[in-house]
C-alpha positions as a printed Julia matrix, in Angstrom:
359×3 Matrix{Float64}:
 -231.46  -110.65  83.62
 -230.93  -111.94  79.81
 -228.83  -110.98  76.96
 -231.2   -109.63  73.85
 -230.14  -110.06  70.24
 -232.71  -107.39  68.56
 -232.99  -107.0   64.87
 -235.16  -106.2   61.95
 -237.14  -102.68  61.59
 -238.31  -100.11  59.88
 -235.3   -100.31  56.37
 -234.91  -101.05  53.46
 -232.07  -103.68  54.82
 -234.44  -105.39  57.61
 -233.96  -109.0   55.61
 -229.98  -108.5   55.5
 -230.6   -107.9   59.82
 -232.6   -111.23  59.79
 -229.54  -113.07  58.26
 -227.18  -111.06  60.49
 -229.19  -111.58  64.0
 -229.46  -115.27  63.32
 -225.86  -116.01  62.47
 -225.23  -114.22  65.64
 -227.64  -115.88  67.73
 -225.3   -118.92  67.26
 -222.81  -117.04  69.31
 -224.05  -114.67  71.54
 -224.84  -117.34  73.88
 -228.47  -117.46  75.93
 -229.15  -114.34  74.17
 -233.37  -113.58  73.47
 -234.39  -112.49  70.06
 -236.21  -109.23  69.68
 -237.36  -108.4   66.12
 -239.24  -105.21  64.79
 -241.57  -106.07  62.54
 -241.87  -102.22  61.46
 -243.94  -100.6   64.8
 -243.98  -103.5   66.88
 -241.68  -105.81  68.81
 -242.03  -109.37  68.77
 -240.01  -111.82  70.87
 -239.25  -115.09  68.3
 -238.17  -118.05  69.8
 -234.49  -119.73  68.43
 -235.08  -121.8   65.31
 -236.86  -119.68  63.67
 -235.83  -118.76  59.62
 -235.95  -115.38  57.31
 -239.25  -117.46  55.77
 -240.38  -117.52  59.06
 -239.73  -113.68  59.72
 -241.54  -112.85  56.36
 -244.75  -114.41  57.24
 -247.4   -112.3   58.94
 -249.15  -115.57  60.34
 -246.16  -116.73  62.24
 -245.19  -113.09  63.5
 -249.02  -112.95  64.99
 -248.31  -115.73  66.83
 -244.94  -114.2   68.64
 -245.76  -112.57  71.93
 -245.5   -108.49  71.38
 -242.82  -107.0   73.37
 -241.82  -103.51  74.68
 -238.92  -102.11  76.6
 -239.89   -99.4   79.48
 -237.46   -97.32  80.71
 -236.78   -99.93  83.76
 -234.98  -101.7   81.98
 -237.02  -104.93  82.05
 -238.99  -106.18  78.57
 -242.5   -106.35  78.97
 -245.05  -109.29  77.1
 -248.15  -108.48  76.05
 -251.27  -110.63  77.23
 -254.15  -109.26  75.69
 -255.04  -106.78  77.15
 -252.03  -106.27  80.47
 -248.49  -106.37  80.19
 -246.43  -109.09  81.95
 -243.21  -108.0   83.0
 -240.69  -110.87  81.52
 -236.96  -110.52  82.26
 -234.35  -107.17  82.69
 -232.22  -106.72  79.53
 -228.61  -106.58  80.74
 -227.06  -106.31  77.4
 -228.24  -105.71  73.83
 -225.88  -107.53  70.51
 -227.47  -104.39  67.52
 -228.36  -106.77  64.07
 -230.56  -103.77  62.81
 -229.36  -102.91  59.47
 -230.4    -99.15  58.17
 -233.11   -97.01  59.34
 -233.46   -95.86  62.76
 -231.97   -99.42  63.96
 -228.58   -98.42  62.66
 -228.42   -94.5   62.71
 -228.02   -94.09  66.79
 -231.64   -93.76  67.37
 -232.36   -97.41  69.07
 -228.7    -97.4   70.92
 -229.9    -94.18  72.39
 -233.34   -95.39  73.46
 -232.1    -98.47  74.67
 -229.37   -96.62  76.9
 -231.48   -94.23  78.37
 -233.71   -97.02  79.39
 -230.06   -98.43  81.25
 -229.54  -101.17  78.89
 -226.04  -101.96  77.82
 -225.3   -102.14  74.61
 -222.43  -103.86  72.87
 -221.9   -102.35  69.59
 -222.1    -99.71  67.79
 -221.68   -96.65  69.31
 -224.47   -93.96  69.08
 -221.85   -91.52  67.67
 -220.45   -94.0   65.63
 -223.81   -95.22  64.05
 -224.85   -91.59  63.4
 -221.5    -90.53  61.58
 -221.76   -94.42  59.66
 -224.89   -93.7   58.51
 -224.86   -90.13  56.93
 -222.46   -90.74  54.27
 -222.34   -86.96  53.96
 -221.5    -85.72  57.3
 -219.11   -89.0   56.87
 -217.0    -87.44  53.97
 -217.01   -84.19  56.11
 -215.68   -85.95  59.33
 -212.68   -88.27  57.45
 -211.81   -84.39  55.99
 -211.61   -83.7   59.41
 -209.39   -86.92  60.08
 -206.82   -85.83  57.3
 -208.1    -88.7   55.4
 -208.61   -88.74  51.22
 -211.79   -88.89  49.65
 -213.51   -88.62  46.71
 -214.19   -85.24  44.94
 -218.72   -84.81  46.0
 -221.33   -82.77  46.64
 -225.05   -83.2   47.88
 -228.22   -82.55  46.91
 -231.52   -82.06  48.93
 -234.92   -83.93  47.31
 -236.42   -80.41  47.5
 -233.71   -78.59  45.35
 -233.91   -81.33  43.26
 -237.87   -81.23  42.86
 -237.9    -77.35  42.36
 -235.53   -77.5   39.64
 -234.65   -80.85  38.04
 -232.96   -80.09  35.27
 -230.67   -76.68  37.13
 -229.71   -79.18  39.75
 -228.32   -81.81  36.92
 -226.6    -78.79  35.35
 -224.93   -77.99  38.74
 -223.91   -81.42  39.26
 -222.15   -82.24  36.17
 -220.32   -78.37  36.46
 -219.06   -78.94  39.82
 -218.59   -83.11  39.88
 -218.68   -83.66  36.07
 -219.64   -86.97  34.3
 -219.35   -90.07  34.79
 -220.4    -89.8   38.53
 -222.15   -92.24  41.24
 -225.36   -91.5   43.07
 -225.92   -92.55  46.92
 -228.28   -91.94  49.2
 -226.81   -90.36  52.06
 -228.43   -92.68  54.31
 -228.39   -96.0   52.29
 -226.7    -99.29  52.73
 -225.68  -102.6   51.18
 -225.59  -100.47  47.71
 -229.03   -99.96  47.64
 -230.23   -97.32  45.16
 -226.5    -96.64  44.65
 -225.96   -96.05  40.53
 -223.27   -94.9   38.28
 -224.16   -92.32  35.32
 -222.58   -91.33  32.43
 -224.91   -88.79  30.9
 -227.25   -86.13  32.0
 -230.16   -88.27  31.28
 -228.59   -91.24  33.16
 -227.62   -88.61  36.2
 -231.65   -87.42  36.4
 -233.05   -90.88  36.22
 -230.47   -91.96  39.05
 -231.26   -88.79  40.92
 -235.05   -89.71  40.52
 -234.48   -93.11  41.76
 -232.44   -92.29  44.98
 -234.95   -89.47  45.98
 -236.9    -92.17  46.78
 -235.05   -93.93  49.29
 -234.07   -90.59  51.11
 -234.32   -86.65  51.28
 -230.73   -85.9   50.36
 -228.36   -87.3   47.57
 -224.36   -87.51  47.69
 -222.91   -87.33  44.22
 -219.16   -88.55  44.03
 -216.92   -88.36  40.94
 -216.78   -92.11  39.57
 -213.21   -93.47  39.79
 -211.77   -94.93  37.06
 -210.64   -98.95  37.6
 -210.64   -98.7   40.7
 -211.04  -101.99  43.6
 -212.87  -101.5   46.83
 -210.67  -102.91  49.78
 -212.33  -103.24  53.48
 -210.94  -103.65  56.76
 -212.76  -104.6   60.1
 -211.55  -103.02  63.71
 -212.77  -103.87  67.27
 -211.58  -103.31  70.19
 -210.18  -106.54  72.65
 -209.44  -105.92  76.42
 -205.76  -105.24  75.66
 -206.52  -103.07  73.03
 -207.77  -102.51  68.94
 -207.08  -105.44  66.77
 -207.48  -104.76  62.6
 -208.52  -107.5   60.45
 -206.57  -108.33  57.29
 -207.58  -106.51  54.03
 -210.67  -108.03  51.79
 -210.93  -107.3   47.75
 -214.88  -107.8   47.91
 -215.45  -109.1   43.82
 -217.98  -107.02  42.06
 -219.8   -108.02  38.47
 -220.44  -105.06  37.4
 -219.0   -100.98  37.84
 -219.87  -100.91  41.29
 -220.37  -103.54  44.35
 -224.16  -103.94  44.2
 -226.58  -105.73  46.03
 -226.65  -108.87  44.63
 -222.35  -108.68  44.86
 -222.55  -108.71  48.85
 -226.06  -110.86  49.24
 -227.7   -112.69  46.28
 -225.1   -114.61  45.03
 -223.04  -115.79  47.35
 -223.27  -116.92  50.62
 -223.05  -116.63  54.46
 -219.43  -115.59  54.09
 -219.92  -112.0   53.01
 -219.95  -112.3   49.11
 -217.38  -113.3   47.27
 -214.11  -111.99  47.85
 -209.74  -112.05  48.02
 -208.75  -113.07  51.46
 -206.18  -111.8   52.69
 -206.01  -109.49  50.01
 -202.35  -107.94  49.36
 -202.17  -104.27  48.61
 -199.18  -102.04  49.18
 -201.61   -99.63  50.97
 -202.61  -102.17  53.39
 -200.42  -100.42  56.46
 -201.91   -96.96  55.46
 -205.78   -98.65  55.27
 -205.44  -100.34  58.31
 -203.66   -97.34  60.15
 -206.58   -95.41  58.48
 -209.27   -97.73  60.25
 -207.68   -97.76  63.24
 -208.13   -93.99  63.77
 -211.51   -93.63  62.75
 -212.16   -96.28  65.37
 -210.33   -94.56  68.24
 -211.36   -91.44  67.33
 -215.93   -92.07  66.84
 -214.72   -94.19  70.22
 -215.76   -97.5   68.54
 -217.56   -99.8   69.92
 -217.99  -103.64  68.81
 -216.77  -104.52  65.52
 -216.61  -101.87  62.71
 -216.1   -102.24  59.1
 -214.22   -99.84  57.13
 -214.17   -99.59  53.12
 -212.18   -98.09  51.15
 -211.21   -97.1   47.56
 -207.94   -97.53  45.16
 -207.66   -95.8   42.12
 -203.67   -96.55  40.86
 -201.87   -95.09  43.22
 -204.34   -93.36  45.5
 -206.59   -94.5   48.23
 -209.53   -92.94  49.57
 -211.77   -94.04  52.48
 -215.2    -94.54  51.58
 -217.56   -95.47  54.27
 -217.33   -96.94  57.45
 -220.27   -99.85  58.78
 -221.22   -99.5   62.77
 -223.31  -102.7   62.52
 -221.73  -104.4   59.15
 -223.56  -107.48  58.01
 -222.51  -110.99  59.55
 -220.57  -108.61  62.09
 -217.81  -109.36  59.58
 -216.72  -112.76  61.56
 -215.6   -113.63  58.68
 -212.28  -111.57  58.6
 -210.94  -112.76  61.81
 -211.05  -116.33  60.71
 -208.89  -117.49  63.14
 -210.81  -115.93  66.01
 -213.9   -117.52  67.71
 -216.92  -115.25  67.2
 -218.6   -116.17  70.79
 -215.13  -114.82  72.09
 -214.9   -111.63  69.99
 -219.03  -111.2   71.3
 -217.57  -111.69  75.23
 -214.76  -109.79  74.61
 -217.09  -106.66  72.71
 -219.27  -107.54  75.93
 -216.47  -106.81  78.36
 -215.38  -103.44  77.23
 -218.43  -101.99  77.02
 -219.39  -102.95  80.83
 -216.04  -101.41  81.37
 -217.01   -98.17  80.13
 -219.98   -98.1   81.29
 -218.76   -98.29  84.74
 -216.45   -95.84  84.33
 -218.8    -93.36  82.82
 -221.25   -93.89  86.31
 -218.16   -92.69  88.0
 -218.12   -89.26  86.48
 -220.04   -86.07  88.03
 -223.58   -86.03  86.38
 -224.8    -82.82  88.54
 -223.21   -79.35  89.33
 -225.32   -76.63  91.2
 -223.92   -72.99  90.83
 -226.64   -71.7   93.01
 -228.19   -70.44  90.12
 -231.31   -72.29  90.38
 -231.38   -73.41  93.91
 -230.28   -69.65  94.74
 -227.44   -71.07  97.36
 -224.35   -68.9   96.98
């Protein structure tokens, strides 16, 4: 049996995984690396680099891999496959797509793998922004004034749909993706014609659009939960420092570093109980798994939550600086094989007599 780190994918964010999985590697000790280079799945040995990753001519040389529903990963050699080693638990570095929206957690469960972070519930509701917005409502937690739009309405009638937005959001207002991450097609607009080229752009990263009402100097303030053996531990507050109107791309990657971008931390904020408090029940209540991060928003003397991250990049080490990331990993490790076992204890069948005909 083995540990698996698996990464990469099918997104828009696969390089920010690659960065992600190997920092993690470091930690997540004897763990094998899986990576999806798009359809297929490639076992890479330890060592290897994001140049590495990038190059078709080294991937061709990594052994194709699959995982059956046994449980155990299988090699290919050429034309058979070798059965290599049972996956006993799974670390998530996927970053977007179906590697981060509870479609690989639930493949890799059914198939009786454990996996570490990330909950499938919590992945799904991370990565929808929309139904996000709709389930902090739920929560009794602010957020900003939005709406959606689908690519089709959009298509049919362009200019109606910019019309609609700026009557029901007004102007300026920032354009996401509902499915995006690490800012990624995220823009702010101040006109009409600046709202239909943003529109335009997003459409092409996904089918639906959330518009929000742009807030007016306003700092972005995250927090990261997980959940210890005795219980949910909350990170310290981060100011994440952004160039320009909004925290873009090159804010959390390009610039700066393996720490996460640049940033205040601790960061002090007289909302920092409320944030954290905030955090803390989103966790408990998508039944977190692994290390979350949450964001939020201040604008004077409001706060909003923004999004939460399942699977945030680096696994946000880097806000429990005085903890040791290998023991976070065993301690994320732990609680999952905890639940797991409790879960096999529950009644999975019940027959009424309705289909065996017994009364």
């Amino acid at each position: 049996m083995a540990r698996m780190i698996i990464f990469g994918g099918k997104s828009v964010e696969s390089g920010i995984s690659v960065i992600t999985a190997l920092q993690a590697a470091e930690y997540f000790t004897g763990a094998k690396l899986i990576y999806i280079d798009n359809d297929k799945w490639r076992l890479v040995k330890h060592g290897c680099t994001p140049a590495d990753l990038s190059d078709p001519k080294f991937l061709e040389k990594c052994p194709e891999a699959r995982l059956l529903t046994d449980g155990y990963i299988y090699i290919r050699r050429g034309w058979r496959w070798e059965k290599k080693f049972r996956a006993e638990s799974v670390l998530n570095c996927c970053h977007g797509g179906a590697g981060e929206n509870g479609e690989l957690s639930g493949f890799l469960k059914t198939c009786g793998v454990l996996v570490i972070n990330g909950g499938i519930v919590q992945q799904a509701v991370s990565m929808d922004k929309a139904v996000a917005k709709v389930f902090f409502r739920g929560l009794g937690l602010p957020v900003v004034e939005g709406m959606t739009v689908s690519k089709k309405e959009f298509a049919a009638e362009p200019r109606k749909t910019v019309d609609k937005i700026c009557d029901e959001i007004g102007l300026p207002a920032v354009i996401k993706p509902v499915g995006g991450g690490s800012s990624i097609a995220v823009a702010p607009a101040t006109d009409k014609e600046e709202l239909y080229e943003a529109l335009a752009a997003a459409f092409e990263f996904d089918i639906t659009v959330l518009i929000e009402r742009e807030l007016k100097d306003f700092i972005e303030v995250n927090v990261a939960v997980y959940e210890k053996e005795n219980g949910i531990e909350c990170s310290l507050p981060e100011k994440p420092i952004r160039a320009g109107e909004i925290l873009d791309f090159n804010d959390k990657y390009r610039v700066f570093g393996k720490g996460g971008g640049k940033r205040e931390f601790p960061y002090e904020t007289p909302f920092a109980s409320e944030i954290t408090k905030a955090a803390e029940l989103i966790y408990k209540s998508l039944s977190g798994e692994g290390i979350m991060r949450a964001d939020f928003l201040i604008e004077g003397d409001k706060w909003y939550i923004n999004e939460i991250n399942a699977l945030p990049g680096s696994m946000s080490f880097y806000l429990f600086p005085d903890k040791n990331p290998s023991e976070m990993l065993e301690e994320s490790e732990k609680v999952a094989r905890a639940k797991a076992e409790e879960k096999e204890k529950l009644i999975y069948s019940y027959d009424a007599g309705e289909i065996t005909g017994k009364k």
